[in-house]
N, C-alpha and C positions, 0 to 999 in steps of 0.2 A: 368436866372430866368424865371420860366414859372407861367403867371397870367392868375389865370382860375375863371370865372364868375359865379356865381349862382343868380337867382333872387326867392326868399325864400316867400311865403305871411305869412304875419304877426309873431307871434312870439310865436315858442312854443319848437322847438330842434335843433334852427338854432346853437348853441354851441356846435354840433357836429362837425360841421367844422370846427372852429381851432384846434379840437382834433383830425380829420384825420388831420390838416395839420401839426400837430407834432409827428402823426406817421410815414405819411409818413417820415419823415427824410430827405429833400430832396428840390432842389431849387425851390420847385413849393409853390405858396402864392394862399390861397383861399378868392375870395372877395365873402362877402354877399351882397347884395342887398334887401332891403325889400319891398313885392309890399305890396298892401292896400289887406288885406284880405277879407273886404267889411264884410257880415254878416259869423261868424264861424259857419259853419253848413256842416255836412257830408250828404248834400241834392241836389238833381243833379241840383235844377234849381238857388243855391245857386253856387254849384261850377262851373256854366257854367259861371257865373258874374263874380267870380275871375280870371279865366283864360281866361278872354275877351284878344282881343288883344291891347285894350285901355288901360286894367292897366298891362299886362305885358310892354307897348310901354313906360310909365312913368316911369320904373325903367331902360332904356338901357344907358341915358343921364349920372346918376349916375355912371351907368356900365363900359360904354366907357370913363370915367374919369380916372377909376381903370388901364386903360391898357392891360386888359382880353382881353386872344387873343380869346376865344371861351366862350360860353354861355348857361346855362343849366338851363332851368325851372324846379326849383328842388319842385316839386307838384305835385304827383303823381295822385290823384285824379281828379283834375284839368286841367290834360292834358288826361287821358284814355276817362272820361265822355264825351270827344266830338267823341269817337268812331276812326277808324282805321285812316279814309280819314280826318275826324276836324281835328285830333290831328295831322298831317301832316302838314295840312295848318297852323294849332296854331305853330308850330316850323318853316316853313317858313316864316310866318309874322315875328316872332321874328328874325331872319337869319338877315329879310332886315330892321326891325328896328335899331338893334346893327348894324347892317353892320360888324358880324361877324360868325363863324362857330356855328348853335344852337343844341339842343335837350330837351329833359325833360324826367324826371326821370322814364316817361312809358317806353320810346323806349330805356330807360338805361336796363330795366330789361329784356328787349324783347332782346337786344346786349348782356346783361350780361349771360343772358343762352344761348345765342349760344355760347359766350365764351367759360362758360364751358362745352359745348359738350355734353349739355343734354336735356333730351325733356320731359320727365315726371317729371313734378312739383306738389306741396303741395301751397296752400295760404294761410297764416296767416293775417288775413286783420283785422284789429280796425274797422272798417266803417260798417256800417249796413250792412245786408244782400243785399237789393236789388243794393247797390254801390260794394261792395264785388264780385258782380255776374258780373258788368262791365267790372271790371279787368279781370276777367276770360275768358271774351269775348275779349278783347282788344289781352290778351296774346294767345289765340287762333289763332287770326289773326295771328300771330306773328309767329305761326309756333309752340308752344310749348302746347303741351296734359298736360289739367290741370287734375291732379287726385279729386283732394277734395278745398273745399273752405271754411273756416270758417270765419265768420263775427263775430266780438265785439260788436255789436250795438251802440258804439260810436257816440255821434252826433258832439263834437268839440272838435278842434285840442288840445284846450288847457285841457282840460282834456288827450286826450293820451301823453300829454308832461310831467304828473307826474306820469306818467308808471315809475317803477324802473325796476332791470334786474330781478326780481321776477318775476314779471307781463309778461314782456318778453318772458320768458322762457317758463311759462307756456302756450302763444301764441303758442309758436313753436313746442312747443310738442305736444300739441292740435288739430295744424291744420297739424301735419305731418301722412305720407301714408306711409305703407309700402311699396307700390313698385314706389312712389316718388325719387329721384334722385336725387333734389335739395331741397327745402320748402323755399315763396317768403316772406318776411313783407316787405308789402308798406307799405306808409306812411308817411312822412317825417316828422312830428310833434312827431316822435316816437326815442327816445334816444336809438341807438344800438350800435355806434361808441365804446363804450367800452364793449360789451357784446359779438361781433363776435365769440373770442377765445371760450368763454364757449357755443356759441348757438352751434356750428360747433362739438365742445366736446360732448355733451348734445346727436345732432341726430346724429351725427355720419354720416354725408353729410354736402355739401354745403351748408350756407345760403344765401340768399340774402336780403338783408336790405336795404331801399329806400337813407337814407343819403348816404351811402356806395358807393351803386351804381351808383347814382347823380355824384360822385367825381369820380369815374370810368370814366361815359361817358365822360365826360370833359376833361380828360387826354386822353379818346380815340381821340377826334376831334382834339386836337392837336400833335397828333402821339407819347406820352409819354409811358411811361413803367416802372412803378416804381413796386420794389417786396419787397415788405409788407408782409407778413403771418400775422402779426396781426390783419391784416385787411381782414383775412379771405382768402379762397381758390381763391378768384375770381383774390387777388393780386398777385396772386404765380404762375401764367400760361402765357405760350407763344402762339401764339403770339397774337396782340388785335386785334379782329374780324372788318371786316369794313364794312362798312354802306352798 
């Protein structure tokens, strides 16, 4: 049995995770953890409060109970908005508070398109424009040419948490390029764990989806390999890229 950690803030589509963890099929147990989301605002000096390292540090106690051998700030906004070198040190701190293997759901999608061996991307972001524009900076660092960026104006998570695959879809077609390669939705308050099959059907490439990815990285840190298709192109490739 392989126990992989997520620490989630507040509550809006953290019930994607036991639905990957009954796709995947497989001996691996996903624990949630939930930090204080503090005020719901898709607003940078908002999100720099939640992903302090004070209230990622009160959910490692709960964590390390679970027996998670690795750890994934599964917050995608919350971890870009400290930029290339913050969100580093935000996953270090976290490393040595768990006192176990970390990452967060940024550097999931930064690993996830190297995975798959591409470099020109699409962004389908919920988040306002000028958060929407962070990412695209974040993922630049990262080594991957954003083509287009489309922002939702979205201000909180719980609102994109009653997104259906309607709403979804039409994200991803929205914010897809033609000569894109992959097309990213961040966002982890965003239910895609069931929509993979049809978003990947829909463009006709790769998608990447924050919940998705989040459960990626975390099998990546503790050297796993599960193949999934349902879960999209990302579970169906050899071998996992390493840090």
């Amino acid at each position: 049995m392989t126990a992989l950690g997520f620490l989630y803030p507040g509550h809006s589509a953290e019930d994607d995770y036991p639905r990957i963890e009954q796709l995947l099929g497989s001996d691996i147990r996903l624990d949630v953890i939930h930090t204080d989301i503090g005020e719901d605002a898709h607003r940078v000096d908002a999100l720099l409060r939640m992903g302090s390292v004070e209230r990622l540090a009160a959910g490692t106690e709960a964590l390390r109970l679970t027996g998670a051998e690795a750890v994934v700030w599964a917050c995608t906004s919350g971890s870009f908005v400290y930029g290339w070198e913050g969100a580093h040190d935000q996953v270090r701190s976290l490393a040595l508070a768990a006192g176990m293997p970390a990452s967060s759901t940024s550097f999931a999608f930064v690993h996830a398109v190297r995975e798959l061996d591409v470099r020109r991307v699409a962004v389908g972001a919920t988040y306002p424009s000028d958060v929407a524009d962070l990412f695209a900076q974040f993922l630049r660092a990262g080594g991957a040419e954003v083509l287009s960026v489309r922002g939702s104006g979205i201000i909180t998570a719980a609102e994109v948490g009653t997104w259906g695959e309607e709403e979804v879809l039409t994200l991803a077609r929205e914010a897809d390029h033609t000569d894109a390669e992959a097309v990213l939705l961040p966002d982890t308050a965003l239910h895609t764990a069931s929509h993979l099959p049809a978003l990947e059907k829909e463009l006709g490439k790769p998608v990447l989806t924050a919940n998705q990815v989040t459960v990626w990285e975390a099998l990546r840190l503790t050297d796993r390999r599960v193949n999934a298709p349902v879960l999209g192109s990302l579970f169906t490739r050899e071998p996992i890229v390493q840090a």
